[in-house]
C-alpha positions, -999 to 999 in steps of 0.1 A, spaced: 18 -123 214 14 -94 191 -14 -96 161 -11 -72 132 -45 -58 147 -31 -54 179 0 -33 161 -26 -15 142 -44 -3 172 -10 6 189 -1 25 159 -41 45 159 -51 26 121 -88 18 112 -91 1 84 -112 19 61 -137 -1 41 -118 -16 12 -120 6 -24 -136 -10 -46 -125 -16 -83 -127 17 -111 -121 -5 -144 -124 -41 -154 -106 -59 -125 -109 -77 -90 -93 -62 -58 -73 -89 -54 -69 -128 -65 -63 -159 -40 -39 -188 -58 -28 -217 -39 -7 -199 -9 -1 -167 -24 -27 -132 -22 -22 -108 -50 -37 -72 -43 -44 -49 -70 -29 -16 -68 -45 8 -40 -42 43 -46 -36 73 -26 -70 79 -11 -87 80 26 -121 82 33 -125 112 30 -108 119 -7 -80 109 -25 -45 124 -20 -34 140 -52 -5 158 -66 28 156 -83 62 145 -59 87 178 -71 60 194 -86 34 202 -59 41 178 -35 72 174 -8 84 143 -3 71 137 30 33 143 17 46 117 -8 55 93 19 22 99 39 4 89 5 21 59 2 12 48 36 -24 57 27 -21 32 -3 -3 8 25 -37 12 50 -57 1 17 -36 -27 12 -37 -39 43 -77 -33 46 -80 -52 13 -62 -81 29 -84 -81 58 -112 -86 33 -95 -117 15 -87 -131 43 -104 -121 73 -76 -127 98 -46 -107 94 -26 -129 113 -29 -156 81 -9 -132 64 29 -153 71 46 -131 46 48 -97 28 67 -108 -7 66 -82 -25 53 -45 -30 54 -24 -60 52 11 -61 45 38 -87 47 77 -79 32 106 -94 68 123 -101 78 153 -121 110 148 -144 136 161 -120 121 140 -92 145 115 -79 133 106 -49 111 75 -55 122 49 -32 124 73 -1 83 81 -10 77 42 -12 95 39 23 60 50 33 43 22 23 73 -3 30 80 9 67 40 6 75 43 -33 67 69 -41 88 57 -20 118 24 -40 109 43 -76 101 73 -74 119 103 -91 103 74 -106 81 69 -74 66 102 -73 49 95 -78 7 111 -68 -19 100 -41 -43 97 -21 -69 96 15 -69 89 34 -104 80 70 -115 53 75 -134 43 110 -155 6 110 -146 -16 79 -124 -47 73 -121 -75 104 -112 -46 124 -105 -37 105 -74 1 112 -60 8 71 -51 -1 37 -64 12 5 -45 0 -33 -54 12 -60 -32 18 -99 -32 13 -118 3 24 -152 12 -9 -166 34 -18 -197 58 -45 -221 52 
């Protein structure tokens, strides 16, 4: 049987080490069943992935940021909960992009982030979402994506 670290090995993903908080909050909160991750930004290891989606940015830069953020997610659920394979759901992801006026593209950058979960989750991947522009985020970054989890004891 297929673990989502097995899928991540098949798909070339290290986890990076998970980011940790720039202002007054946790990286993520365990209630009960359910694993809330604050919003990861565009960023790798190496630097964060800046820019403006119609501005300076094509959409397909956009969608390779919001799979960054995705990666970070994923790392940070690692950290709450060691074993990615108690992750039995993805509910719901919400995603904010860097976008000039004219930009209308959102969802299709967010598709970035959404069809990393399920190559990750499989049909436990599927969530519903949000996807929102925004005029500026955080240090300039291009994407922003938070995420609840359903998880196993």
């Amino acid at each position: 049987m297929s673990t989502p670290e097995n899928r991540l090995d098949a798909l070339g993903i290290e986890l990076p080490t998970p980011m940790a908080p720039v202002a007054n909050y946790v990286p993520f909160v365990i209630t009960g069943n359910m694993l809330f991750v604050s919003g990861q930004v565009s960023a790798t290891p190496t630097g964060r992935i800046n820019g403006r989606l119609g501005d300076d940015m094509e959409l397909s830069a956009g969608q390779h940021a919001a799979r960054q953020c995705g990666i970070n997610l994923i790392a940070q659920c690692k950290a709450a909960v060691g074993d990615l394979s108690r992750i039995k759901r993805v509910v719901k992801l919400g995603g904010f992009v860097n976008a000039a006026p004219h930009f209308t593209d959102i969802p299709q950058v967010i598709n970035g982030c959404s069809d990393l979960m399920v190559e990750v989750f499989g049909d436990a991947g599927r969530h519903a979402r949000s996807a929102v522009a925004c005029p500026v985020l955080p240090m300039g970054v291009a994407v922003e994506v938070d995420g609840v989890f359903e998880i196993t004891g």
